[in-house]
N, C-alpha and C positions, 0 to 999 in steps of 0.2 A: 245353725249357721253362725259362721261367726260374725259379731259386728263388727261395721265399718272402720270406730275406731281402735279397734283391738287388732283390725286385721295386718298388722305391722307385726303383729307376734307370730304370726304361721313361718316364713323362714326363721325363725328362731328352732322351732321344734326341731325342724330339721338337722340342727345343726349337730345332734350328739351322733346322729346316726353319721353323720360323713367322717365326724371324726373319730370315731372307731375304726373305720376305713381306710382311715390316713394313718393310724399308728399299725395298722397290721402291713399293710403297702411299703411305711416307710421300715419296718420290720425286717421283710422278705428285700426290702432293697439291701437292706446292711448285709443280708446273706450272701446277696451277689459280691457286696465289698470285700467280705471275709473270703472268700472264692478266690477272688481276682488275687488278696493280699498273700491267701497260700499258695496258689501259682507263682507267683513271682518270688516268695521266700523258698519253695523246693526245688523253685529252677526247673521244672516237672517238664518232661516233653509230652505236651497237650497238643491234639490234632487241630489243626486250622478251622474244621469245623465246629466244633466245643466252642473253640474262641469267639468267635463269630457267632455261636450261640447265645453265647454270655453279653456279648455287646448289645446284642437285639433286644435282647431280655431287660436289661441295665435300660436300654432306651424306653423299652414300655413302661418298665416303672416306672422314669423319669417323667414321662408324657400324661402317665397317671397322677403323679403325684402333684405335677402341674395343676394340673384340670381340678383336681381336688382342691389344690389350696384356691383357685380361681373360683370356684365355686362356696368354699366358707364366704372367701371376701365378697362374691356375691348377695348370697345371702346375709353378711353381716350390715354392707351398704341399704340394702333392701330395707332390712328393718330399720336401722339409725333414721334413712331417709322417711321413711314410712312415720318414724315416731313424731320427726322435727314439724313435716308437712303436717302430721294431723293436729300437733298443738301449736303448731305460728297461721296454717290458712284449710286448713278444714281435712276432707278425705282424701286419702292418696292410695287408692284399692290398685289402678290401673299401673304405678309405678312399683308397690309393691310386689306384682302379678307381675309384671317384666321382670324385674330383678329374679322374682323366683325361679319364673320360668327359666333364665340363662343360665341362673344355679344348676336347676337341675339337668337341662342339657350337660353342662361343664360335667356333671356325675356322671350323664350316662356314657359318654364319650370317655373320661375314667375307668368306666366298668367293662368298655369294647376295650380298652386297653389292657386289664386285667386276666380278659376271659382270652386275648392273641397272647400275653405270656404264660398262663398258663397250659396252653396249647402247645408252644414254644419248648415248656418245660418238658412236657411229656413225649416229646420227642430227644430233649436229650437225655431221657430217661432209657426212652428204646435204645438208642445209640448204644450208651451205658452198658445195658444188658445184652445187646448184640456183640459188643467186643468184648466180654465175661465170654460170652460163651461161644466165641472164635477161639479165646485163650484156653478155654477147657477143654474145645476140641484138639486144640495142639497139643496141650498136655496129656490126652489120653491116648493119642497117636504114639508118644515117644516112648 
C-alpha cells in the first residue's frame, strides 16, 4: 500500500501512459490535416459524404485530444497539490483521489472518443472499397 505521504505520486505514474496516447491521437490527427490539405491542392471532386466523414473524424480527435490534455493537467494539479498539502499541512489522500479520479474519467471519455472514430474510419474504409468495386464493375462492362 502506498503511504499517505507518498501518495501524491500515483497520478504521476499515470502520466507516461496518457502521453503515449496523446502523441499517437495527435499523430492520426495530422493524417486528417494532410487529407484535408490534399483535397484542397488536387481540387479532387470528393463526395459529400467522405467530407462530412472527415469533419466527424477531425472532431473526435479534437474531443480526444481535449480530454487528454484535461486529463495530464489533471493529474499533474493532483500531484503538485497533493505534494504542497502534504509538506505545508499534513495528508491530502482524499484531494489527490479526486483529482485522479477526474483524470481518469477525462481518459476514459478520450478512449469513447477514439474507439466512435475509429468506427467512423472503417466505414469510410467500406465506402472506399464499395466505389473501387462499382468502378470495376463498369469497367468490365465496357
Amino acid at each position: 500500500m502506498i503511504q499517505p505521504t507518498a501518495f501524491w505520486l500515483f497520478p504521476l505514474i499515470l502520466l507516461p501512459g496518457v502521453a503515449l496516447i496523446v502523441m499517437s491521437t495527435s499523430a492520426r490527427y495530422a493524417q486528417i490535416h494532410e487529407e484535408l490539405h490534399h483535397i484542397i491542392q488536387e481540387q479532387e471532386n470528393i463526395s459529400q459524404i467522405y467530407l462530412v466523414h472527415l469533419k466527424t473524424r477531425a472532431t473526435y480527435f479534437r474531443n480526444a485530444l481535449v480530454a487528454l490534455y484535461v486529463s495530464v493537467g489533471l493529474f499533474a494539479v493532483g500531484s503538485i497539490t497533493g505534494a504542497l498539502m502534504d509538506f505545508l499541512s499534513g495528508p491530502s489522500t482524499v484531494t489527490v483521489v479526486v483529482l485522479t479520479c477526474l483524470g481518469i474519467l477525462c481518459f476514459i471519455y478520450a478512449s469513447i472518443e477514439l474507439i466512435r472514430e475509429s468506427l467512423l474510419s472503417l466505414r469510410v474504409i467500406e465506402h472506399h472499397l464499395e466505389d473501387i468495386m462499382v468502378v470495376e464493375e463498369d469497367s468490365s462492362r465496357s
